[in-house]
N, C-alpha and C positions, 0 to 999 in steps of 0.2 A: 504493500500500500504506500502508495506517496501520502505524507504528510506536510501540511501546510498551514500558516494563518489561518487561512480560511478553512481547513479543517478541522483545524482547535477551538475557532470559535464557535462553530454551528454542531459540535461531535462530527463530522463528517469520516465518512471509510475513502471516501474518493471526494477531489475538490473541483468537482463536477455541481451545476445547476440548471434546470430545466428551465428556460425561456419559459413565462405567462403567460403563452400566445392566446390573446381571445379568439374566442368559440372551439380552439383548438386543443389547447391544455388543459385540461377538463382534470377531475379529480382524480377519477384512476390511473391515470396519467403519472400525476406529482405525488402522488401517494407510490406508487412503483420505483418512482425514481428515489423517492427518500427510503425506502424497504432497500432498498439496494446500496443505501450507504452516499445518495448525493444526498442533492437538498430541492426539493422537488414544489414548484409553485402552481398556483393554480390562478387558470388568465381571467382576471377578473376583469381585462380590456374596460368596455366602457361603463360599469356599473350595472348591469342589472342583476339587482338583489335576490330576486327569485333563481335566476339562474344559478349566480354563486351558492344558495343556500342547495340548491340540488347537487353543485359538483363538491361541496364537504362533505353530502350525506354520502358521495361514492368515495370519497378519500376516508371515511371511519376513522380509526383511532388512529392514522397516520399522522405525524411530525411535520405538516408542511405548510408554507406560507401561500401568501397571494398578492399578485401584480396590479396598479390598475393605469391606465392611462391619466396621467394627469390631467392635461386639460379640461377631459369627459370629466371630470371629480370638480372642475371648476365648474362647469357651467354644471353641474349635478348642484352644488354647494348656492350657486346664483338662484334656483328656484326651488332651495328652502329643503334640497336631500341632500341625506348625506351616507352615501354606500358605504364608507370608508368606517363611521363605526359600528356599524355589526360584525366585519371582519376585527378588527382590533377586540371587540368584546370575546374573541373566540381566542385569542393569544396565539396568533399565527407564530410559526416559528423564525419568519420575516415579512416585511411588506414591502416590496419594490414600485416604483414610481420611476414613470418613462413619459416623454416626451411634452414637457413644459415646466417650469420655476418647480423645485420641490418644496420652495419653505413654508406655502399658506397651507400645508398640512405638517409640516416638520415636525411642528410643537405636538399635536394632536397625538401623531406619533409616538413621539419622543416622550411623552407621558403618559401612555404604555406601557412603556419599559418592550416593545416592540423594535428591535433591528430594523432600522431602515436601509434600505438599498436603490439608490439612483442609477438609474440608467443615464448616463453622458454620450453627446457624439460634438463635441467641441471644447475644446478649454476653456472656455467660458462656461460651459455647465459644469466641467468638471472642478473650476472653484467657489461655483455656486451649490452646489453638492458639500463639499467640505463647509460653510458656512453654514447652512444646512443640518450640518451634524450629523450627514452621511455615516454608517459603519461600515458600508461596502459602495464603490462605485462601479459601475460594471462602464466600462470604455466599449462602444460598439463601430464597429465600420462599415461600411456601406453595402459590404458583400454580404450582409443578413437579410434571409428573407424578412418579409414583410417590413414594416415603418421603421426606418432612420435617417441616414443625411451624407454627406459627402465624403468623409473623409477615410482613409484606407484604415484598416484592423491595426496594420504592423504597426506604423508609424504614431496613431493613435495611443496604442495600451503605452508603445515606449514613451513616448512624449510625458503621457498621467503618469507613469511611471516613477519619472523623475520628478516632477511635481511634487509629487506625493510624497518622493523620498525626503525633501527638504522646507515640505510649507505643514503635511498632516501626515508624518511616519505610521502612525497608529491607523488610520485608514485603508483598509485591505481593500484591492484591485483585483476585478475580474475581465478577462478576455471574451468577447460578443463581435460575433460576423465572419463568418468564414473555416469556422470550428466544427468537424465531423467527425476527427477519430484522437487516434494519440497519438497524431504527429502535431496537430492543432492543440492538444492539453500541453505535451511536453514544449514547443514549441512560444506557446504564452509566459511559461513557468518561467523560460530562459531570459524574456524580456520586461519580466520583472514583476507578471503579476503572479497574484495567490489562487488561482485555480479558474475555473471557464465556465460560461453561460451558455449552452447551448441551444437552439431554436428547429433548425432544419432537420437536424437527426432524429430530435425526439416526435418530432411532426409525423416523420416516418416510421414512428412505431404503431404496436399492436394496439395499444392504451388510447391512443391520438382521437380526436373526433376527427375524423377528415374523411371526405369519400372514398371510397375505393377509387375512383376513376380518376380523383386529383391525383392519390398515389402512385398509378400508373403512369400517369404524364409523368409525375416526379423522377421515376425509375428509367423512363424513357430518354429523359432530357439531359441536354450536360450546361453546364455555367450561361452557354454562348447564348442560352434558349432564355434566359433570365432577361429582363428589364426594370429598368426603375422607376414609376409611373406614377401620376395622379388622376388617372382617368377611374378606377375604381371609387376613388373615393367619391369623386364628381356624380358617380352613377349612382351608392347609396344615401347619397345626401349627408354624407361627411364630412363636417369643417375643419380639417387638418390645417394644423398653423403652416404658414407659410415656410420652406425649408426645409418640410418634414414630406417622401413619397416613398412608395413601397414598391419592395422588388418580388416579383412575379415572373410569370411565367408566359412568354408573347403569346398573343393567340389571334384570334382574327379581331377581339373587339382591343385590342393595345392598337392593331395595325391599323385599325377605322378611325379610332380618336385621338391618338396619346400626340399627335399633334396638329388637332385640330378643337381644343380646349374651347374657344368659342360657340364652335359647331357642336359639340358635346352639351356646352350649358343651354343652350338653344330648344335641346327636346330631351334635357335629361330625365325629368320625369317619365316618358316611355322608355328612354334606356335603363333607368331605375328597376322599373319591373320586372323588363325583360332579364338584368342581368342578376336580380333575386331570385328568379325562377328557375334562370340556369345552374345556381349555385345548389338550390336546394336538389336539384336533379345530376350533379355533377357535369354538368356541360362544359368542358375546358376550352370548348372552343368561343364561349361566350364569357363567361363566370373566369375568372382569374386565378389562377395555381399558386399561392404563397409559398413559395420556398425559395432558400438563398442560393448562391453562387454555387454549392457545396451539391446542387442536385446532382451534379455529374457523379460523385463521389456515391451516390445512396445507390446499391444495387437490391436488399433486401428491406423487408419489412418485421424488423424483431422484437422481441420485450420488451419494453423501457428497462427494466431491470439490465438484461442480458448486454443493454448498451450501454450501460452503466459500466456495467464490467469490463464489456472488452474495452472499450476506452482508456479504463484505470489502467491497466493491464497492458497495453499497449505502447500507454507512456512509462511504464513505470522501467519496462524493456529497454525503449529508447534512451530514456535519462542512465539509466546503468551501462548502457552503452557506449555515452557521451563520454562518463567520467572517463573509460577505462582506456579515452582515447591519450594517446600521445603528442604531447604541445611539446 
């Protein structure tokens, strides 16, 4: 077993974490991942409390926390809800917060006695995190599927890296975008962070809500087949801030809009429909395939748990490897 920071804070066996992905990481999901010794979330994406109240009752007496989108938690919080404390009244074992300011829940959080965990894709979030009073920041790069923003994995974690090592030491770093096996754990470890957030892999597990037929595109496709778009959002009536788009998977409706933004908002309401309908029916060639740069790499569909392992186990190979080389 690698042992880490972030292994000794969370008890972890591997310093392994399951991406929140809404509607996706559902509770069997992050309950498998934490049975197996990571630390397993569950995607409470954009607040809906019924939903999350259904993915704890599949996650049972499991150790596991819950993600939710910020901003969705803003405008939740503007009209007088607030999703955020029923999860905290359950003592998640973290709460992570991705994609806007974390600190108009920091406090809420943070008096708790709840681990908070910020999702960053710029140094600027990454010292608004630490002001924050972050206990983990996860550094993500653009080759993750689904929502983040421009900037490359490598160069990102290294950057927060150094940051971190001389503005907030005590704040443990995790690697997000581009992480499938244990070349990507061992690989992070070496550039400074405490252990990896993974997204795409576990999307492609057993546990996953996803359709069969996105899986297949998944399994089909390689990196080249990914884009980075805001035409879905446009289509379900999604107000993603500005900076933030998601990488998917082309299809015929990327090819019809993704630059034709105007023409999109023009009849999006019918495209709204249509491409909700697609999604509930697995239509890939309408509905959008969320998965990162890393599809090339996915050729099966296995346990959360079993990816847990080979993961751990893979880097733990590599790193023993590494030392035994000759400098």
């Amino acid at each position: 077993m690698i042992k880490t920071r972030l292994t000794e804070a969370f008890d972890l066996r591997h310093p392994i974490i399951s991406a929140p992905m809404a509607f996706a990481g559902g509770g069997a999901l992050a309950a498998a991942v934490s049975h197996a010794g990571g630390l397993g979330l569950i995607g409470g994406g954009y607040g809906d409390n019924a939903w999350i109240e259904d993915q704890y009752q599949a996650a049972g007496n499991a150790p596991v926390g819950c993600g939710f989108i910020t901003w969705s938690l803003m405008d939740h919080r503007a009209q007088g809800r607030d999703p955020l404390a029923p999860v905290l009244a359950r003592n998640p074992k973290a709460l992570m917060l991705s994609f806007a300011d974390p600190m108009p829940f920091a406090a809420q959080i943070n008096a708790a006695n709840v681990p908070l965990i910020v999702q960053v894709q710029t140094m600027a979030h990454a010292r608004r995190a630490v002001e924050a009073g972050a206990t983990v920041i996860v550094a993500q790069g653009s080759e993750a599927g689904g929502h983040g923003a421009k900037r490359g994995t490598l160069p990102l974690v290294t950057e927060v890296a150094d940051y971190l090592k001389t503005e907030s030491p005590d704040t443990l770093l995790v690697a997000a975008g581009g992480i499938v096996d244990g070349r990507g754990l061992a690989a992070a470890l070496m550039l400074g962070a405490d252990g990896v957030l993974m997204g795409s892999r576990f999307w492609a597990s057993e546990e996953a809500l996803v359709h069969p037929k996105m899986l297949e595109a998944a399994i089909a496709a390689t990196g080249d087949d990914t884009i980075r778009s805001s035409v879905m959002d446009i289509a379900r009536h999604l107000k993603w801030p500005e900076g933030y788009t998601a990488r998917v998977l082309k299809n015929a409706f990327t090819e019809r809009w993704h630059n034709d933004i105007e023409g999109l908002l023009e009849v999006a309401d019918s495209e709204a429909a249509r491409w909700r309908e697609a999604w509930q029916a697995g239509d890939t060639a309408t509905a959008n395939t969320f998965v990162g740069e890393v599809t090339g790499m996915i050729a099966d569909i296995p346990k959360a748990g079993a990816i847990v392992e080979r993961v751990g186990a893979e880097a733990e190979v590599l790193l023993k490897r590494a030392a035994a080389l000759r400098v």
